[in-house]
N, C-alpha and C positions, 0 to 999 in steps of 0.2 A: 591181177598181179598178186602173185605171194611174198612175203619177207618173211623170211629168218635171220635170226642174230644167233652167229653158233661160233666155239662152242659153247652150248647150253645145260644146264643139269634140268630146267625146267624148261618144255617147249611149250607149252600154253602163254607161259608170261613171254617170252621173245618171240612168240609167230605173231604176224599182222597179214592182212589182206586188203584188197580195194573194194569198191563194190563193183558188180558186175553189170557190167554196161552192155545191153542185149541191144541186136537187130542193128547192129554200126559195125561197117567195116574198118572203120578208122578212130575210135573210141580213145577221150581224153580222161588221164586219171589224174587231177586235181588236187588232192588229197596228200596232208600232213601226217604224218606218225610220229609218235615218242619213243624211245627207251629210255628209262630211268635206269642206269648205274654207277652203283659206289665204291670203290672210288671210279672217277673218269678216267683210269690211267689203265682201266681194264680194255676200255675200248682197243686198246694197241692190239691185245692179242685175237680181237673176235675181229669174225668176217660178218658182213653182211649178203644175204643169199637174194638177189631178187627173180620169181620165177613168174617167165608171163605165158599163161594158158589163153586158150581156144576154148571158151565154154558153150558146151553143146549142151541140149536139152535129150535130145535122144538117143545121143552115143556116147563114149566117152571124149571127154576133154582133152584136147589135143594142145601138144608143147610146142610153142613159138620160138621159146628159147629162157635163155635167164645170165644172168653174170655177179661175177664175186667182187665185191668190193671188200678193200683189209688182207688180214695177215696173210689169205690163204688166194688171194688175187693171182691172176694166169698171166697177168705184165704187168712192169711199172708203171705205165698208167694208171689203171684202177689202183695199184698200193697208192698211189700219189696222188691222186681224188680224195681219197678216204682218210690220207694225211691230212690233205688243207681241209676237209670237213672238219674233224677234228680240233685242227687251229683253230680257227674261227668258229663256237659252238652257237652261240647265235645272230648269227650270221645267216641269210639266202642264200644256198649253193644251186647253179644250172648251169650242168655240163651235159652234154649226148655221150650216150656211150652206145657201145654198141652191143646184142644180144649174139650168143655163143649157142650152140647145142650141147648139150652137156658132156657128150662123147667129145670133144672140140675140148671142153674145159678141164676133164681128164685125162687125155693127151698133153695138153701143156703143164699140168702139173707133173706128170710122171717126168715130161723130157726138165724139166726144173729141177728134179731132184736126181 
């Protein structure tokens, strides 16, 4: 699984990654991330990108899917996740979402705007 936090002028400091869980067809990813930013009121205008790949050894890596949480969200739901994160910053958040293909997630931004 990849994160972005965009947008960004630096992409090394906002990319994050999981680690890669071989030879599991159903693979748990566990795992915490930070972003430090100043002020917190920045948060409003960034999305978060999460993209989840198919890691191949021999071919390439194949897309599962991915979804935007924040400014640039495909429905109120995800704006309204990434709102109550926000609220409560520490805080536990588990909610299911569901993953988009990215064609899916450019479609609903075009019919949005």
């Amino acid at each position: 699984v990849k994160m972005h936090l965009k947008p960004s002028k630096s992409k090394k400091k906002f990319k994050r990654r999981t680690t890669i869980v071989k030879a599991n067809l159903n693979p748990t990813f566990d795992e915490t991330f930070f972003y430090e930013l100043q002020p917190r009121e920045l948060l409003l205008e960034k999305t978060l990108v999460l993209i989840v790949m198919d890691y191949d050894m021999t071919s390439s890596n194949d897309l599962i899917g991915e979804f935007h949480l924040g400014a640039t969200a495909c429905s109120d739901e995800y704006r309204q996740v990434w709102r109550t994160i926000l609220a409560h910053p520490d805080a536990t958040y588990t909610h299911w979402l569901d993953l988009e293909l990215p064609s899916l997630h450019l479609q609903h931004r075009q019919n949005a705007t």
